[in-house]
N, C-alpha and C positions, 0 to 999 in steps of 0.2 A: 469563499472562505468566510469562516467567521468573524466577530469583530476583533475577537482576541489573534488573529492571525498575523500578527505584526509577532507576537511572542514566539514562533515556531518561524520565522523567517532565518534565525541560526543555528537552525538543526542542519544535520549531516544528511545529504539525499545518499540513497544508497539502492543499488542496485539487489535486486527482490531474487533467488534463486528454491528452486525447490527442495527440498530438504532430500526428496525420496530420489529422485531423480538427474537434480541439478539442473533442470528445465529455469531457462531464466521468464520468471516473470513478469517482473513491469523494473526501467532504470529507473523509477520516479518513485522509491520507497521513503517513507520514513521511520523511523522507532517512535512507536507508541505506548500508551496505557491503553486497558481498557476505562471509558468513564465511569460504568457501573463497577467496576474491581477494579482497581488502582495495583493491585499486586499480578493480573494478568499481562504478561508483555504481550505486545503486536506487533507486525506492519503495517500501514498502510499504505493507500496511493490515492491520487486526487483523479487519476482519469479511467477508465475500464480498462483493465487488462487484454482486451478483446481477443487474443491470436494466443494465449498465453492458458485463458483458463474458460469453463463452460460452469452455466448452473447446474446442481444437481437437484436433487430434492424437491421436498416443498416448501412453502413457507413457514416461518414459524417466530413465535416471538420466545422471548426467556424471560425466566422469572425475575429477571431483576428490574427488568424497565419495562418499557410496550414498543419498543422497534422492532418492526415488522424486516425479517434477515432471510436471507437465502443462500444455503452454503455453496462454495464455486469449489471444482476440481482442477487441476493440474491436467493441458492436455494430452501431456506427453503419456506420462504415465495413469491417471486417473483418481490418484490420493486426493481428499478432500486437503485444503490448503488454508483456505478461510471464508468468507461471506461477507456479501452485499447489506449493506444498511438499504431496503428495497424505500423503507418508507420509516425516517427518523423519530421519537417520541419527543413531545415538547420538553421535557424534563431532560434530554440529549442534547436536543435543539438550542436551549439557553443556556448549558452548562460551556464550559472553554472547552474549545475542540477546534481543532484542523480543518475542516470541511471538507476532509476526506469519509467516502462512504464503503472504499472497497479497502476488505479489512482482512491481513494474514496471520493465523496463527501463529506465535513464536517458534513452535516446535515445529512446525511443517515448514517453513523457509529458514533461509539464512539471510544475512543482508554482509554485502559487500560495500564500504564505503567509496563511495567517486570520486574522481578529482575535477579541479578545474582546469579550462581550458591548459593552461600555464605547466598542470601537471606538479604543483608544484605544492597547492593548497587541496583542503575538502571543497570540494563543492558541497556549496551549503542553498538550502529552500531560497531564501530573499536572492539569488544570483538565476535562480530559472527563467526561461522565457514566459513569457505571459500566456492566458487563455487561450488565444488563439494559435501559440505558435507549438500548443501539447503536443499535438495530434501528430507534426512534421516530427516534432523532439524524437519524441518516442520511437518512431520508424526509423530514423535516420542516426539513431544512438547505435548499432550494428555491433557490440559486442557478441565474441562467438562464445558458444558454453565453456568453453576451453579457460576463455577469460575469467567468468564467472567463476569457473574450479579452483582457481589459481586466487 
């Protein structure tokens, strides 16, 4: 994460689902901007959606900046959903950001906000497990689409 990531430690994590299908994405979402458009909302996540979504396309940069992006698909149903920051631009890189790279469009997902353990609170970013413990989080988060719907 970046240096400014102490700033984004009291956002709401939220549960990623697909707009077209309700395929749940990644539990590790957050509400974002775009850096380069400030009036674009997103998602993002900090770890690969891996079971959730495939690349499609090619690669490609946009006219706003030079990050090199690859758009990923939903794999339930196959709707483009959003894209991989493959390879960040310095002008990204030094701007305040998350240090997340995998990024959803607002209109192709929804986000559902999570609670904490307690059920009681949001679960918020600074309350997640660490680096290491993504990979467990994520698999053993076991919400059914059902949940997500609701």
């Amino acid at each position: 994460m970046s240096a400014g990531a102490c700033a984004f430690k009291n956002r709401c994590v939220s549960l990623l689902c697909c707009s077209f299908c309700r395929h749940v994405l990644s539990s590790r979402g957050m509400k974002a901007v775009l850096l380069a458009d400030s009036e674009t909302e997103l998602y993002s996540t900090d770890i690969p959606p891996s079971q959730a979504v495939d690349f499609v396309g090619s690669c490609y940069f946009t006219d706003i900046c030079r990050c090199k992006l690859k758009d990923v698909a939903c794999l339930k149903c196959g709707n483009i959903v959003g894209y991989h920051v493959i390879v960040p631009c310095k002008s990204c890189l030094l701007s305040c950001n998350n240090g997340h790279f995998w990024m959803f469009h607002g209109k192709a997902v929804f986000g559902v906000n999570r609670m904490d353990p307690s059920g009681m609170n949001l679960l918020l970013w600074g309350n997640l497990p660490d680096t290491e413990e993504k990979e467990s989080e994520e698999e053993s988060f076991g919400l059914s689409e059902e949940e997500c719907i609701r």
